[in-house]
Backbone as CSV, one residue per row, in Angstrom:
resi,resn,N_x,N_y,N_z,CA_x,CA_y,CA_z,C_x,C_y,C_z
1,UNK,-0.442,-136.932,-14.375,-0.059,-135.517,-14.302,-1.155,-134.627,-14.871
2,UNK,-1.717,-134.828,-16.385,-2.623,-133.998,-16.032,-4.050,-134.322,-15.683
3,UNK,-4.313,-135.148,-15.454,-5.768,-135.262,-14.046,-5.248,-134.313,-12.784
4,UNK,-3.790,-134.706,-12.453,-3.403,-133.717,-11.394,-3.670,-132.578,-11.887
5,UNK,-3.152,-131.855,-12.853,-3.383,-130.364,-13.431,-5.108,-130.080,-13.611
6,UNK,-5.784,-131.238,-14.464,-7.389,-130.369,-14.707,-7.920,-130.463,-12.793
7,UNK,-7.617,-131.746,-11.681,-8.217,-131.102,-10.517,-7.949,-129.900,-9.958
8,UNK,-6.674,-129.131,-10.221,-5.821,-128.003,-9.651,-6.567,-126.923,-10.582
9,UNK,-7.064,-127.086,-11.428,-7.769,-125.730,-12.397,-9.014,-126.325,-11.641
10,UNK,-10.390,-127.071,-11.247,-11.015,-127.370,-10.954,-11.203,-126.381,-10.073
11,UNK,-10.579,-126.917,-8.532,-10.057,-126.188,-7.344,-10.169,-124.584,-7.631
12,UNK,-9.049,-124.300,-8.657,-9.234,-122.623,-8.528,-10.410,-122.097,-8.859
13,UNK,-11.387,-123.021,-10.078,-12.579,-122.275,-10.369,-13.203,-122.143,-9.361
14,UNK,-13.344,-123.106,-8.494,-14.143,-123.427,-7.197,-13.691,-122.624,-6.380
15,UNK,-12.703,-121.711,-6.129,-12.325,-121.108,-5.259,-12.754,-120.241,-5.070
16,UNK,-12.623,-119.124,-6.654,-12.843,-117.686,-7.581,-13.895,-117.980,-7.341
17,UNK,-15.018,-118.998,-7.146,-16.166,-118.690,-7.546,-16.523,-118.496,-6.081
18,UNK,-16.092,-119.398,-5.252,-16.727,-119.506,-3.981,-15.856,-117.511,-3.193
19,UNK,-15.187,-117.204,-3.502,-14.675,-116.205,-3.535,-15.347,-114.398,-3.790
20,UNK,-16.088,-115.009,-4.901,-16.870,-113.847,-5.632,-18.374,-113.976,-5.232
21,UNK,-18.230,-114.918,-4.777,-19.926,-114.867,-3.727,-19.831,-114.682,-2.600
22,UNK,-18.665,-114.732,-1.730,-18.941,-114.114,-0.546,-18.543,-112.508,-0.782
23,UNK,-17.968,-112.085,-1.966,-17.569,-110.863,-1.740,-19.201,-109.880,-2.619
24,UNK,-19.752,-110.536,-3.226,-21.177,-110.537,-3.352,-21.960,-110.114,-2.251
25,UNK,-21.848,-111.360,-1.253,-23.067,-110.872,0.000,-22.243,-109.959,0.543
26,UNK,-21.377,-109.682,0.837,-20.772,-108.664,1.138,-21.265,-107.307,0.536
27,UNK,-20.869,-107.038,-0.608,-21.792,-105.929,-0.934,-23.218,-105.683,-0.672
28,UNK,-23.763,-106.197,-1.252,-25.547,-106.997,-1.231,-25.373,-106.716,0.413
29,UNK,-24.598,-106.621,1.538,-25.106,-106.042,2.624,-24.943,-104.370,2.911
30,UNK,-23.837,-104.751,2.305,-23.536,-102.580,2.478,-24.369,-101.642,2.112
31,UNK,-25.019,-102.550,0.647,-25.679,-101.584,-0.145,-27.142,-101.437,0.308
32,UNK,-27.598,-102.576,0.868,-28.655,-102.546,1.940,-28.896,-101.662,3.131
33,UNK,-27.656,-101.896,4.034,-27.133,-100.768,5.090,-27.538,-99.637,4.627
34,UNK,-27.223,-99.300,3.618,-26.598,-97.760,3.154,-27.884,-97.237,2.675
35,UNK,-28.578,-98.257,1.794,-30.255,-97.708,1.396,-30.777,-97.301,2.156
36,UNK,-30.895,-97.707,3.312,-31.798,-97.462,4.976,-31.604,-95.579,5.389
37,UNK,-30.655,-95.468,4.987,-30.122,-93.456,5.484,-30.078,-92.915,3.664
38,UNK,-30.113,-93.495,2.714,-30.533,-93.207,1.353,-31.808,-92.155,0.936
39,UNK,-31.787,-91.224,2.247,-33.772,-90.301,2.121,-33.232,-89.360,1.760
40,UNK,-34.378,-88.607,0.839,-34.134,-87.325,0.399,-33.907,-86.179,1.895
41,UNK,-32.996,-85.044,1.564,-32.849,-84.014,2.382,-33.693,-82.702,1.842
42,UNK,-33.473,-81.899,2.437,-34.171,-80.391,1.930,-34.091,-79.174,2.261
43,UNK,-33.580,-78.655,1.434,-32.663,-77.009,1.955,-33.352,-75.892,1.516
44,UNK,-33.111,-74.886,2.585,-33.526,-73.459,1.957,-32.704,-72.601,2.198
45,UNK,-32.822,-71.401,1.165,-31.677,-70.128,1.510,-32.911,-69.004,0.772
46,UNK,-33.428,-68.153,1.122,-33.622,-66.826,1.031,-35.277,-67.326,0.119
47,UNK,-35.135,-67.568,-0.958,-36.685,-67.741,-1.703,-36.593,-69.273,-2.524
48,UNK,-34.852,-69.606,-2.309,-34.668,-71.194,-3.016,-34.675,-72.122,-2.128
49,UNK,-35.449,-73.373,-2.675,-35.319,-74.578,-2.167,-34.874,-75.668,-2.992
50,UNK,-34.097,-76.706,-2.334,-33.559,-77.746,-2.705,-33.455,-78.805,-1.967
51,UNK,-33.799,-80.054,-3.056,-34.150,-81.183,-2.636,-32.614,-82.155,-2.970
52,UNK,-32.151,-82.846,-2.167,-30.967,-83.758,-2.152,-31.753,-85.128,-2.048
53,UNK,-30.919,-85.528,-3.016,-32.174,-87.420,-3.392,-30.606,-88.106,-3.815
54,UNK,-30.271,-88.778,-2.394,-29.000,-89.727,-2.640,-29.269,-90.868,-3.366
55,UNK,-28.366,-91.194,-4.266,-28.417,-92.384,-5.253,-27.495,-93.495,-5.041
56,UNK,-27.682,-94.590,-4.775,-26.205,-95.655,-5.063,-26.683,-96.428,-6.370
57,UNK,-25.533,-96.816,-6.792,-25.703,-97.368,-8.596,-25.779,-98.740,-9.036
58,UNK,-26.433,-99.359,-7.268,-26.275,-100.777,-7.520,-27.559,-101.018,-6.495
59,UNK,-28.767,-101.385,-6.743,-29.528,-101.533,-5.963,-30.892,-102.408,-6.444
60,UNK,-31.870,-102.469,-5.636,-33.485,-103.140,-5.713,-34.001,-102.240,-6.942
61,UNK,-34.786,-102.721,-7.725,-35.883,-102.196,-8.759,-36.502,-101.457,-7.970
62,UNK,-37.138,-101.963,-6.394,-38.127,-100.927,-5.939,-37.542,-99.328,-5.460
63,UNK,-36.385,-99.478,-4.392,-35.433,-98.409,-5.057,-35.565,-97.455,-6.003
64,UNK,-35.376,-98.153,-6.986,-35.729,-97.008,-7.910,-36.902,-96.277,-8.556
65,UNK,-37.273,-97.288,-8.108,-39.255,-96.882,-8.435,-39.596,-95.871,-7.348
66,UNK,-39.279,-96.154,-6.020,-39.431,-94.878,-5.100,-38.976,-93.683,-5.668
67,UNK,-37.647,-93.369,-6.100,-36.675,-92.255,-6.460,-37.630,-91.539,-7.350
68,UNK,-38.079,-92.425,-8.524,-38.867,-92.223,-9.716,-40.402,-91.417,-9.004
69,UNK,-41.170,-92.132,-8.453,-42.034,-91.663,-7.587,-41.928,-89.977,-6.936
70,UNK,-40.657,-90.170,-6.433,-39.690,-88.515,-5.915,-39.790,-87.557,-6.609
71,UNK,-39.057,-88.014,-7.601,-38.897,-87.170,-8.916,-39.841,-86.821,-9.676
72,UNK,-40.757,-87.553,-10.151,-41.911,-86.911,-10.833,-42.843,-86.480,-9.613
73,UNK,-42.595,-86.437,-8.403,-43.816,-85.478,-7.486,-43.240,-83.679,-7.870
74,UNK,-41.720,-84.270,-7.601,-40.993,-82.544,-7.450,-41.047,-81.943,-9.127
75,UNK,-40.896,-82.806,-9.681,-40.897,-82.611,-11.699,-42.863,-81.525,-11.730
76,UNK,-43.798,-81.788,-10.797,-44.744,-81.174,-11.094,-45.003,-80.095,-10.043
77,UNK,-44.124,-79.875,-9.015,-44.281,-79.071,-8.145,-43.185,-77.895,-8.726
78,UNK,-42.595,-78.249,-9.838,-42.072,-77.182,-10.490,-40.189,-77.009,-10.829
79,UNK,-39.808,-78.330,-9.773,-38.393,-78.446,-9.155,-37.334,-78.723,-10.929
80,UNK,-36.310,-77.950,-11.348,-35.614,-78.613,-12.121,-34.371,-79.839,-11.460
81,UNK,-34.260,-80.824,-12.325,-33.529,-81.619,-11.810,-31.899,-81.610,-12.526
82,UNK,-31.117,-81.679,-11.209,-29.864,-81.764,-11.838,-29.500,-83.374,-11.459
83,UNK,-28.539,-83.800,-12.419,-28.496,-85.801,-12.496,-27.034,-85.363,-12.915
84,UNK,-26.292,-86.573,-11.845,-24.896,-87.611,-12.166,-24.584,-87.814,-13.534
85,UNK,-23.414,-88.449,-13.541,-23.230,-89.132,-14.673,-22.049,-88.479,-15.477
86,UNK,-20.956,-89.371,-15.156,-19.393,-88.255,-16.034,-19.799,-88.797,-16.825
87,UNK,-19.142,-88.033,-18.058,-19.882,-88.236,-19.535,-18.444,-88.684,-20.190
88,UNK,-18.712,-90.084,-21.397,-17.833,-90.767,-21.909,-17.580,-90.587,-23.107
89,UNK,-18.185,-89.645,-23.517,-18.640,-89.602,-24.730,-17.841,-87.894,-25.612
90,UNK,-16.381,-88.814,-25.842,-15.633,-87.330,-26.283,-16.013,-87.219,-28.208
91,UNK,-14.942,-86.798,-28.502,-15.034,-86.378,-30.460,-14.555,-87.821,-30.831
92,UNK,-13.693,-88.432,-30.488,-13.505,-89.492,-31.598,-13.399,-90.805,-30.185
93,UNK,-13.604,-92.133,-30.501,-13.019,-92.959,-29.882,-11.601,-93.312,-29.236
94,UNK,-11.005,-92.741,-30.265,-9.817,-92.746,-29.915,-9.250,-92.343,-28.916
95,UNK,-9.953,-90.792,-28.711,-9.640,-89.740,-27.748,-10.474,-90.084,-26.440
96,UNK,-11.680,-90.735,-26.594,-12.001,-91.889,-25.223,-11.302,-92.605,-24.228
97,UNK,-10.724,-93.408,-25.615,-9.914,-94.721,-25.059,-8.847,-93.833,-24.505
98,UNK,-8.269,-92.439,-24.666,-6.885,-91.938,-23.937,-7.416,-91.718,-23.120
99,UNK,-8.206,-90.730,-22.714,-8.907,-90.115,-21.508,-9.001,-91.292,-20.164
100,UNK,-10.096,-92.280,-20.839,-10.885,-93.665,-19.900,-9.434,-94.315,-18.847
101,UNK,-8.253,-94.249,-19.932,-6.694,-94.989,-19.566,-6.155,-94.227,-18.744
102,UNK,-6.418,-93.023,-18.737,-5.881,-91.993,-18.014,-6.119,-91.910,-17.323
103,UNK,-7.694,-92.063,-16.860,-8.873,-91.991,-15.595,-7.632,-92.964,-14.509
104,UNK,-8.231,-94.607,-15.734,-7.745,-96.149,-14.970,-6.376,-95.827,-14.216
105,UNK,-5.307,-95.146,-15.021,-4.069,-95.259,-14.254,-4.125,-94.637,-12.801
106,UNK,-4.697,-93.483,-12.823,-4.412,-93.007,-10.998,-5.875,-93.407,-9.944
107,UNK,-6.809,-93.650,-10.807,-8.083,-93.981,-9.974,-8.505,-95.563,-9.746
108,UNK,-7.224,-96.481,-10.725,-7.649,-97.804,-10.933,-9.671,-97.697,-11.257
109,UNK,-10.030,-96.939,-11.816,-11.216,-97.291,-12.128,-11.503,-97.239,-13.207
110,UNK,-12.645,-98.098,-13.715,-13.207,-97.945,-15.571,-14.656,-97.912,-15.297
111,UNK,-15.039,-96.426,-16.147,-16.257,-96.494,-15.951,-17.318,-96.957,-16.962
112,UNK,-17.927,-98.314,-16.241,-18.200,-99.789,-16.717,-20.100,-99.868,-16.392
113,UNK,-20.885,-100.229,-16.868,-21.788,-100.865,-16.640,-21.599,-102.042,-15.433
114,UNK,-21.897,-102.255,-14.527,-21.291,-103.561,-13.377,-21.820,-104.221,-13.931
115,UNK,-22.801,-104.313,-14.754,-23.082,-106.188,-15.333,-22.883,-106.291,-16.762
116,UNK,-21.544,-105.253,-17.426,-21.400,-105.707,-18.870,-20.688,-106.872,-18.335
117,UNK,-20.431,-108.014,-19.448,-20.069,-109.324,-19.462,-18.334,-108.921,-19.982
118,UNK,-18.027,-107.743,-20.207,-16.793,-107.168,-20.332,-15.890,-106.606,-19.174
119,UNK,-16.817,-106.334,-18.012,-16.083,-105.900,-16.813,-15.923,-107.063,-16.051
120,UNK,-15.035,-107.252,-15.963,-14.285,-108.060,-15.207,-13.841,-107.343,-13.448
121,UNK,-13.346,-106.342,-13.388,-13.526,-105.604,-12.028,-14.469,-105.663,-11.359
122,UNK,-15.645,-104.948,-11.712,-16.567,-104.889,-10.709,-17.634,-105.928,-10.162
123,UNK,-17.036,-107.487,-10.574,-18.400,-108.940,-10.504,-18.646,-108.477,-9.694
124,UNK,-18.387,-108.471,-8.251,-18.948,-108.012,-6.900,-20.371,-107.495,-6.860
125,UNK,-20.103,-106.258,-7.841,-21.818,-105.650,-8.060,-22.190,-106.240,-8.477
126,UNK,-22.529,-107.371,-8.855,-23.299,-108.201,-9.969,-24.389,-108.930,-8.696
127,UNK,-25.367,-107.774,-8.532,-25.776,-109.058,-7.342,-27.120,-109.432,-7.962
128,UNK,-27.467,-110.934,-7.778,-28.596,-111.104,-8.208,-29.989,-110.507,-7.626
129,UNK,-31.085,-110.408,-8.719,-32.344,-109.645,-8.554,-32.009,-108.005,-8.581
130,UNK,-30.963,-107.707,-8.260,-30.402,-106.387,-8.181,-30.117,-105.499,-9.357
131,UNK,-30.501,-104.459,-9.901,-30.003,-103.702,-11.162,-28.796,-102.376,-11.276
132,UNK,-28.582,-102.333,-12.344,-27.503,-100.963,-12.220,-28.347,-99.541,-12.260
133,UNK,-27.961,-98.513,-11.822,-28.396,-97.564,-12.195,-29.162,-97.331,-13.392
134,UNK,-28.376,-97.291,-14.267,-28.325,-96.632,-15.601,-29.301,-97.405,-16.259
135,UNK,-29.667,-98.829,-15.710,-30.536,-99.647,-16.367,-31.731,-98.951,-15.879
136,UNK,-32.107,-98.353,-15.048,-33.767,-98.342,-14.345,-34.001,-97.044,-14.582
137,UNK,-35.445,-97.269,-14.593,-36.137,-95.870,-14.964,-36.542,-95.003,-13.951
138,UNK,-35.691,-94.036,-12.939,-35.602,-93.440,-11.553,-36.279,-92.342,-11.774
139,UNK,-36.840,-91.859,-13.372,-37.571,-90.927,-13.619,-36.535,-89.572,-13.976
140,UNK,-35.304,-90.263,-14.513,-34.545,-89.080,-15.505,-35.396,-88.450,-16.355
141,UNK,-34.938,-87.571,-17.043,-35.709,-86.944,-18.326,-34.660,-86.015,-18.966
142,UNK,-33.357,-86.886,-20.005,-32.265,-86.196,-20.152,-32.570,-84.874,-21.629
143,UNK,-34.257,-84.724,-21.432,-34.273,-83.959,-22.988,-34.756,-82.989,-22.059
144,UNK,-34.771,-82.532,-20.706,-35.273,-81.352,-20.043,-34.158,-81.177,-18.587
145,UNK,-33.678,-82.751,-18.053,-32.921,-82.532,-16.858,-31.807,-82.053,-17.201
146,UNK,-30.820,-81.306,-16.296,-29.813,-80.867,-16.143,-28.472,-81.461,-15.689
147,UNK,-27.781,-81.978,-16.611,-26.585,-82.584,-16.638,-25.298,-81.523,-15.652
148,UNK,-24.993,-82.235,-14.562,-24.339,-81.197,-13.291,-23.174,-82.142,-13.164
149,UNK,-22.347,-82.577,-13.932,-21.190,-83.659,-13.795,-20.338,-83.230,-15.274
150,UNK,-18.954,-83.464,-14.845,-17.892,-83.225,-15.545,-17.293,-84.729,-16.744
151,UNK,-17.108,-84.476,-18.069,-16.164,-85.138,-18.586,-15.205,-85.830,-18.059
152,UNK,-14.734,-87.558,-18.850,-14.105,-88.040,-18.489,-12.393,-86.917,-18.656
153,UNK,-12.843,-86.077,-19.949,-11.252,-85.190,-20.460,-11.192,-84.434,-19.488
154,UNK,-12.180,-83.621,-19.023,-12.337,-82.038,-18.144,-11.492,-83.135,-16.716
155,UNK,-11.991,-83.746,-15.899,-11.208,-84.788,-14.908,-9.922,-84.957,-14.839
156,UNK,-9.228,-85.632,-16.085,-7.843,-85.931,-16.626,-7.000,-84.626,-16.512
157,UNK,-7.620,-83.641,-17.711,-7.084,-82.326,-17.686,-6.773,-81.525,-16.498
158,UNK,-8.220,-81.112,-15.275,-7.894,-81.038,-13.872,-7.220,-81.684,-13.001
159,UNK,-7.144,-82.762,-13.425,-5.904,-83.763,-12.257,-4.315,-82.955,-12.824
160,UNK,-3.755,-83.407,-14.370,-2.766,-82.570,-14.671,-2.412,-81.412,-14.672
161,UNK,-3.076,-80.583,-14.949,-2.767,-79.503,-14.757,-2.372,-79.339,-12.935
162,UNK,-3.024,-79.763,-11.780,-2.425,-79.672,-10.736,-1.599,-80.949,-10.163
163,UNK,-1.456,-81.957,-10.561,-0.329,-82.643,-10.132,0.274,-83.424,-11.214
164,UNK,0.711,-82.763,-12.664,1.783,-83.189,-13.248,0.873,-84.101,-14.414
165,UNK,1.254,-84.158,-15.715,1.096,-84.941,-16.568,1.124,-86.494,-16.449
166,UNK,-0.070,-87.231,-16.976,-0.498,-88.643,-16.885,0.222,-89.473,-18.058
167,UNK,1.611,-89.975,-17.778,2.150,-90.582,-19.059,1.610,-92.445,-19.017
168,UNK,1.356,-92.692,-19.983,0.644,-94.302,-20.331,1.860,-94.978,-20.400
169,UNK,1.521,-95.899,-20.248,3.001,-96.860,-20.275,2.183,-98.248,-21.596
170,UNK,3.264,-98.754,-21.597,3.106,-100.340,-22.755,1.985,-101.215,-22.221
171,UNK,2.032,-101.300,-21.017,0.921,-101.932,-20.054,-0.321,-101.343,-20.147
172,UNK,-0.520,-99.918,-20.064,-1.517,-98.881,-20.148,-2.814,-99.450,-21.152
173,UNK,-1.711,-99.031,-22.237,-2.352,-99.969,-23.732,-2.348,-100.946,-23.905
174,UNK,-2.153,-102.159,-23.666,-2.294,-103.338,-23.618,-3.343,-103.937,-22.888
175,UNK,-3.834,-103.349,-21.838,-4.715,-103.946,-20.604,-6.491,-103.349,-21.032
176,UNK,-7.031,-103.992,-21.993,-8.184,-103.712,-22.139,-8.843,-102.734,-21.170
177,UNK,-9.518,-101.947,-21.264,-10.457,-101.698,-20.163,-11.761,-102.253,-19.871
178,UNK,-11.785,-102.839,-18.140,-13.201,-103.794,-17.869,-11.596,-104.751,-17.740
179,UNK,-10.793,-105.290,-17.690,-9.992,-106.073,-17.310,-9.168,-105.587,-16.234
180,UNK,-8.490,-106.793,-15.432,-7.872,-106.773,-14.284,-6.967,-105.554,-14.339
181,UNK,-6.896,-104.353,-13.483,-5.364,-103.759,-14.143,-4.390,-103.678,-12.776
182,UNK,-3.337,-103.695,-13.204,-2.339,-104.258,-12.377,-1.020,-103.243,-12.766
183,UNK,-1.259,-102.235,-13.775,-0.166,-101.592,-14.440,0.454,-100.612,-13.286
184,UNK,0.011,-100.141,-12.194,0.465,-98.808,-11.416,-0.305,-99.254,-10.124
185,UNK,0.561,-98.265,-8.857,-0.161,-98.157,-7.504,-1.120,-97.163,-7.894
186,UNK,-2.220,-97.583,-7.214,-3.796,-96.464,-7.021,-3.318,-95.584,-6.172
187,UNK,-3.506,-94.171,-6.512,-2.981,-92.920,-6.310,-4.221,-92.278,-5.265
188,UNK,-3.976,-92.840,-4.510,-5.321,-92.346,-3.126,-5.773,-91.092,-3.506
189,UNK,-4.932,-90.019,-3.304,-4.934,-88.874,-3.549,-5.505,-88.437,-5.070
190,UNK,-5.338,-88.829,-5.967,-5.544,-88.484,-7.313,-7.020,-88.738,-7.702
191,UNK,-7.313,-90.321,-6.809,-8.527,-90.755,-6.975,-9.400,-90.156,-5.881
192,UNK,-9.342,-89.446,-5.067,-10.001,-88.280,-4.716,-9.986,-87.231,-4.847
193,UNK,-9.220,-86.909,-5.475,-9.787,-85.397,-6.581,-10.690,-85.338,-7.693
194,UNK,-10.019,-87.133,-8.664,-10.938,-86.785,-10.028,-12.436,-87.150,-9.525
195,UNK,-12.603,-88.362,-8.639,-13.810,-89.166,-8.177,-15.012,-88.101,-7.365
196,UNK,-14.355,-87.379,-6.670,-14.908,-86.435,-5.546,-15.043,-85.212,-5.485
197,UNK,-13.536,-84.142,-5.327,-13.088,-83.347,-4.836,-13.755,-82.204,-6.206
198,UNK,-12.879,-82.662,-7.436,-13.860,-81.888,-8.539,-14.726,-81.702,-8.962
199,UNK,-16.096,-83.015,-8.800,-17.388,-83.095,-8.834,-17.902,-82.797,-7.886
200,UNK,-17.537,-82.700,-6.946,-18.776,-81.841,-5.732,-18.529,-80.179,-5.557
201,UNK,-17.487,-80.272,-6.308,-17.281,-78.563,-6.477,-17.681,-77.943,-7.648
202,UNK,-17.676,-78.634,-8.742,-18.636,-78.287,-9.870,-19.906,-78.580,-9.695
203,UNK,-20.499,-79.466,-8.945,-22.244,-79.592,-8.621,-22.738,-78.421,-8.029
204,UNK,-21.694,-77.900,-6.522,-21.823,-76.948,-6.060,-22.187,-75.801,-6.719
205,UNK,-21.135,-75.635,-7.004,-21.374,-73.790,-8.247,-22.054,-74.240,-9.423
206,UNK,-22.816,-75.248,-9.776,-23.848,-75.304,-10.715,-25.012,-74.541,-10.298
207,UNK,-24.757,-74.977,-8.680,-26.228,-74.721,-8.037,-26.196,-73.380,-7.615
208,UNK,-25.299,-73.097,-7.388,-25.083,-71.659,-6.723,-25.476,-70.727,-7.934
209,UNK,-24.886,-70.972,-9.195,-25.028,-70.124,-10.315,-26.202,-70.622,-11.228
210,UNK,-26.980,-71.124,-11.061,-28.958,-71.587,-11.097,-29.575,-70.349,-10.908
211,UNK,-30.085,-69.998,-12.151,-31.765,-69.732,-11.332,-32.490,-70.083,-11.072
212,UNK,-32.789,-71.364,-11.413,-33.752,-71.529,-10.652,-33.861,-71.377,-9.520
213,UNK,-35.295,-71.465,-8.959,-35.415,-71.422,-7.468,-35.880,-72.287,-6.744
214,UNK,-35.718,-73.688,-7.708,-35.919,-75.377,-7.098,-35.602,-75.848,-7.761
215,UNK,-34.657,-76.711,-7.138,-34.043,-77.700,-7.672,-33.940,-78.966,-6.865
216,UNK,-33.914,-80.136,-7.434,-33.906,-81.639,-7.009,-32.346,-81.823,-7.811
217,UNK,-31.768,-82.665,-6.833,-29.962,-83.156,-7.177,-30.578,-84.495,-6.940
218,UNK,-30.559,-85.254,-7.826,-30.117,-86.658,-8.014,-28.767,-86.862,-8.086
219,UNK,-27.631,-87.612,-6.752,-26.312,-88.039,-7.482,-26.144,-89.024,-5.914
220,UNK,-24.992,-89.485,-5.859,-24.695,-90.852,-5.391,-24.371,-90.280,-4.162
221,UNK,-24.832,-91.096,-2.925,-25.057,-90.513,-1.511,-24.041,-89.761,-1.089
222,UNK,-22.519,-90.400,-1.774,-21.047,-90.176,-1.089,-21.046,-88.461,-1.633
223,UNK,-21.423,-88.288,-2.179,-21.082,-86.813,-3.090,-22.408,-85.992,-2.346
224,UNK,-23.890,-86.720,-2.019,-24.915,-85.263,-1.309,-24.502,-85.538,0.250
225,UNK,-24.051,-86.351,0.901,-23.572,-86.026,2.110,-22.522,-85.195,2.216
226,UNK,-21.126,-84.952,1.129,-20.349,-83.894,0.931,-21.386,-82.279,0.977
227,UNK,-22.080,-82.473,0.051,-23.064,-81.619,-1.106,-23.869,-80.575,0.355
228,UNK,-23.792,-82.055,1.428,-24.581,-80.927,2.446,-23.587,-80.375,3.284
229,UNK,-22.792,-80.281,3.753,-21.613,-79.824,4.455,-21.403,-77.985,3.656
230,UNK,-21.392,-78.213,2.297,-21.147,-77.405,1.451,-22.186,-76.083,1.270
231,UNK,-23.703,-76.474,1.134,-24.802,-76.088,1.031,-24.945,-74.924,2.745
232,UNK,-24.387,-76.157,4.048,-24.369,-75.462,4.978,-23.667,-73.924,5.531
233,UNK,-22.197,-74.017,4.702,-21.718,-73.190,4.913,-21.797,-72.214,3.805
234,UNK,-22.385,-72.507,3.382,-22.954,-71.242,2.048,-24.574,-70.186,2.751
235,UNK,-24.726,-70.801,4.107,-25.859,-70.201,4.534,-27.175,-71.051,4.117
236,UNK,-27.378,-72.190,3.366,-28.566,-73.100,3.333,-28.690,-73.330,4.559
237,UNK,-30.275,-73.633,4.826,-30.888,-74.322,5.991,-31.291,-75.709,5.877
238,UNK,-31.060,-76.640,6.942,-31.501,-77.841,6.390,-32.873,-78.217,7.363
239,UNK,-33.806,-78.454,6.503,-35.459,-78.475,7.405,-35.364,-80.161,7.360
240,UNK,-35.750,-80.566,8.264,-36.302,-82.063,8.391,-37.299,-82.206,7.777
241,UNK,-37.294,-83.782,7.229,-38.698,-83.871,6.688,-39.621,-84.712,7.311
């Protein structure tokens, strides 16, 4: 009986594992796909120009060395840069860990490093030779660039205030974050407001209410393909490059 039991745990490792590598190349192809239409865009309206430089947060070193390359051409041609990145970082931990739980319940998401050894959600990104964003040097410069992204609280707060207060349940707190969560249905709707709907509308009127008169947007393709739809009907022109 248990030789029967350790081959039956055997089996499942072998499964999960053989499991999480095809869902691996799986990504490792999308994200490939998706690099290929990943080119900067370029807009004008009246005496401003702007540069759109789509990002995905799971990709090649060289990738990012191009971006980096991007960025410090436009960094000397005068361009300020606005950069991604909801910010995790409230007054106490405590008030983190409510916010982050709050995010998890309607967006099922935790926002994780994909290769901390603590996230358990996202292995998928874990592709080999491949890095995270946040690890590579794409040629940020957060002591001069312009932070154009909303709080994990400002998110939470905008979701409630228009569709009703986020109550935690026993499960809520119990379920580490970076672990499986299983506590609630993913709220389609909710997770496109906090993920999308509010950040491309605050990037927007960042830019709109800029003086500058160049700017480079570094942020993740799904949000500057919105970003140009937006730009268009505000009267931007979009020039080929």
């Amino acid at each position: 009986m248990r030789y029967f039991l350790f081959v039956l745990v055997i089996l499942n490792v072998n499964l999960l594992s053989a499991q999480n590598n095809l869902s691996q190349k799986i990504v490792k192809w999308r994200v490939d796909k998706i690099t290929k239409f990943a080119t900067p865009s370029y807009w004008e309206r009246n005496e401003r120009k702007l540069f759109g430089i789509p990002m995905l947060h799971v990709n090649k070193p060289e990738f990012y060395e191009n971006v980096k390359q991007t960025v410090d051409s436009l960094r000397n041609e005068g361009y300020v840069v606005f950069y991604e990145g909801i910010d995790l970082e409230l007054e106490t931990k405590e008030e983190t860990d409510l916010y982050m739980k709050k995010f998890r319940s309607v967006t099922h998401e935790t926002l994780m490093n994909y290769y901390d050894e603590n996230n358990e959600v996202n292995q998928s990104f874990q592709i080999h030779n491949y890095t995270y964003q946040k690890e590579a040097d794409y040629g940020l410069d957060v002591t001069k660039d312009v932070h154009c992204d909303m709080n994990i609280k400002e998110l939470v707060l905008k979701y409630e205030e228009k569709f009703g207060v986020i109550n935690l349940t026993d499960c809520d707190w119990k379920t580490p974050l970076g672990k499986k969560y299983t506590c609630s249905k993913k709220n389609r709707k909710g997770y496109d407001y906090m993920i999308s709907t509010l950040r491309n509308e605050h990037l927007f009127q960042q830019i709109e209410n800029s003086k500058a008169d160049k700017i480079a947007v570094i942020y993740g393709k799904a949000h500057i393909d919105v970003l140009h739809l937006m730009l268009k009907r505000s009267g931007w022109k979009y020039t080929h490059l």
